[in-house]
C-alpha positions, 0 to 999 in steps of 0.5 A, a space after each residue: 422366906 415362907 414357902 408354899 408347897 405347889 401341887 401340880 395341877 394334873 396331880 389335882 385333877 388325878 386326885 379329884 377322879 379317885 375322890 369322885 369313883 371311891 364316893 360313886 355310890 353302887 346301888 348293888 351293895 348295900 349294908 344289911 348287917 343290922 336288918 334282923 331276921 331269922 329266915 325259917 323253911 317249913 318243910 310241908 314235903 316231910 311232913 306228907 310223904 315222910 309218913 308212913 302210909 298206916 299213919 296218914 290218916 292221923 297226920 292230916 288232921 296234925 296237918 291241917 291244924 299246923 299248916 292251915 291256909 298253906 295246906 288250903 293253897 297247896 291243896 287247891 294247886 295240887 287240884 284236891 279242893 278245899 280241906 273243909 270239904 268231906 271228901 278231901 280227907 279221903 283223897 288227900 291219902 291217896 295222893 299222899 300214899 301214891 307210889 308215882 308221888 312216892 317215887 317223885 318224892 324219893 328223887 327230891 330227897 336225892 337231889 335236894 338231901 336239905 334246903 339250908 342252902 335256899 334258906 341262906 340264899 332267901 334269908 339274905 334276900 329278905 333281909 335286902 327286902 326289908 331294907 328297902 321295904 321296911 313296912 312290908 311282910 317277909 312271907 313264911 317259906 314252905 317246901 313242898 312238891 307240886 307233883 309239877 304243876 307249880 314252881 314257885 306258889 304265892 299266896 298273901 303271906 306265903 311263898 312256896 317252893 315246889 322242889 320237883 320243879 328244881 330236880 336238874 336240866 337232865 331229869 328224866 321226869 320233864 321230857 314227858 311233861 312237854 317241858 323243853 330243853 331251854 326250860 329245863 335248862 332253868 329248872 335247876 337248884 342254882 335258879 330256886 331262890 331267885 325264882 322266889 323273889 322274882 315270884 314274890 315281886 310279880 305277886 306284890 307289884 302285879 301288872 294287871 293292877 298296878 295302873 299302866 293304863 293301856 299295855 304297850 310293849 314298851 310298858 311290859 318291857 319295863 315292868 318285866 325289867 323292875 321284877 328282874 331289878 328287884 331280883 338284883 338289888 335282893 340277890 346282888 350277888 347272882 349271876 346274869 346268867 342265873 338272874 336272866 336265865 340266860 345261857 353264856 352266849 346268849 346274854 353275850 348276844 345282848 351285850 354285843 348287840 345292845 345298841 342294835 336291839 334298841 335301833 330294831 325297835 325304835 326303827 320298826 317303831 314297835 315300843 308303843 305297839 299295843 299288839 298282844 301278839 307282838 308284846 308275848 312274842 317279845 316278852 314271853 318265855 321262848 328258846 329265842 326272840 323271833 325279830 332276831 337271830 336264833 342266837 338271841 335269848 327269848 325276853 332279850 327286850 327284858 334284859 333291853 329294859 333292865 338296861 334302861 331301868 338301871 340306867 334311870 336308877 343310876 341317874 336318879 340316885 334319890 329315887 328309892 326302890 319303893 318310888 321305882 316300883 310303883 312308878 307307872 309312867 314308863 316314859 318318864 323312866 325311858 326319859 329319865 334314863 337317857 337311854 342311848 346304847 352305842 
């Protein structure tokens, strides 16, 4: 007589569940190791205030050979003008040899003594970028110092990182600038190289020229949402609260009170608001959002909008990273997600 082995059939089923998580796809995590690209930092700082004052005359010359459009944008920003002009030589010494920009430049040095830590972080992004976008440009990197005007500089093919916008929460420097405690608690090393990327997206897939067509709150939201996406799927090891610059309780805020967010606006009937005012003090930058308690972040909607955008993504396992930031349609993205917190 022949047996036939049985398996039972709650053993099938158990078999069955392993088979279906062990093949559930994360988005997260994706093989990168053949994406070549060896990612370089131009240090711009160095080069200015590493030379000594009685050679700057010589070097800008040097300077605006090497750097050549980078020094332009970096001139405008900094407020010297352009290079071509025949005054700017002139000025850009003295602010090269300025004992307050000399100074500044000494307190980088001292809490950034080099940058391979933001190269490897921006080498592994970009190295994700090109993954997903295959066709676009990887920017040059340069270091510079914006005497604090600018954190993260975009230009075309260029992306820079002014260093004094990154010296620590406790720096002396910001509490004159009028720069508030819960920006300064953002303006620190572990936040450069995801500012970048955030930058970088902001500037490749910018708002005003996208097509939305009419600005509700519902499509800022989202929008703000796919440039902290993209910053996840480039960096998918940083932390929420890196990513969100979110405190602990803040982003715990959000998590325990998701469900409550979405009623608030569905309930105030705020998504397809198209009040300005309303969309900044939901969207912008604060210590808080207002429409809740003190203890939510500012931009908690934005974390809202993650929700919804990895919600859709999770759903639609076909729709590519290029697709989703071109999309437009943000109902179809709040559809598609089936967004429904408990």
């Amino acid at each position: 007589m022949t047996r036939i082995a049985t398996i039972p059939a709650i053993l099938i089923s158990f078999l069955l569940i392993i088979i279906t998580v062990s093949c559930r796809r994360d988005p997260y995590k994706v093989n990168v190791s053949g994406v070549q690209l060896d990612l370089e930092i131009r240090d711009l700082g160095s080069d200015i205030f590493g030379t000594p004052p009685n050679e700057m005359a010589t070097m800008v010359d040097s300077l605006k050979t090497g750097y050549g459009r980078a020094l332009e944008t970096y001139s405008t920003v900094i407020g010297l003008g352009d290079p071509a002009d025949e005054r700017w030589k002139s000025a850009f010494i003295l602010f090269a040899t300025d004992l307050r920009n000399l100074d500044l430049w000494d307190e980088v040095k001292r809490v950034w003594p080099d940058t391979e830590g933001l190269r490897q972080e921006l080498e592994s992004a970009f190295r994700h970028y090109r993954y997903y976008f295959p066709d676009r440009v990887v920017p040059e990197v340069i270091t510079c110092i914006s005497v604090f005007n600018n954190s993260i500089i975009v230009d075309d093919s260029l992306l820079m990182v002014s260093l004094d916008r990154y010296l620590g929460a406790d720096s002396e420097y910001y509490p004159p600038l009028g720069i508030y405690d819960y920006q300064a608690r953002k303006m620190t090393p572990a936040y450069a190289a995801s500012d970048c990327m955030y930058a970088w997206a902001a500037t490749e897939w910018d708002y005003n020229s996208a097509g939305y067509g009419t600005k509700t709150l519902l499509n800022s939201m989202l929008h703000e949402a796919k440039l902290v996406y993209f910053t996840r799927r480039m960096m998918p090891s940083l932390p929420d609260t890196v990513l969100f610059g979110f405190t602990g309780r803040q982003l715990e805020f959000c998590r325990t009170g998701e469900g409550l967010i979405w009623e608030y606006l569905l309930s105030k009937d705020l998504l397809f608001s198209t009040d300005g005012f309303l969309i900044r003090k939901f969207t912008g930058e604060a210590p808080f959002t207002s429409y809740f308690t003190e203890e939510s972040p500012g931009r908690a909607v934005v974390w809202t909008g993650f929700r919804i955008i990895e919600r859709y993504m999770n759903n639609n396992p076909d729709v590519t990273m290029q697709e989703l930031m071109a999309m437009t349609d943000c109902q179809t993205i709040l559809g598609g997600a089936k967004y429904n917190p408990d």
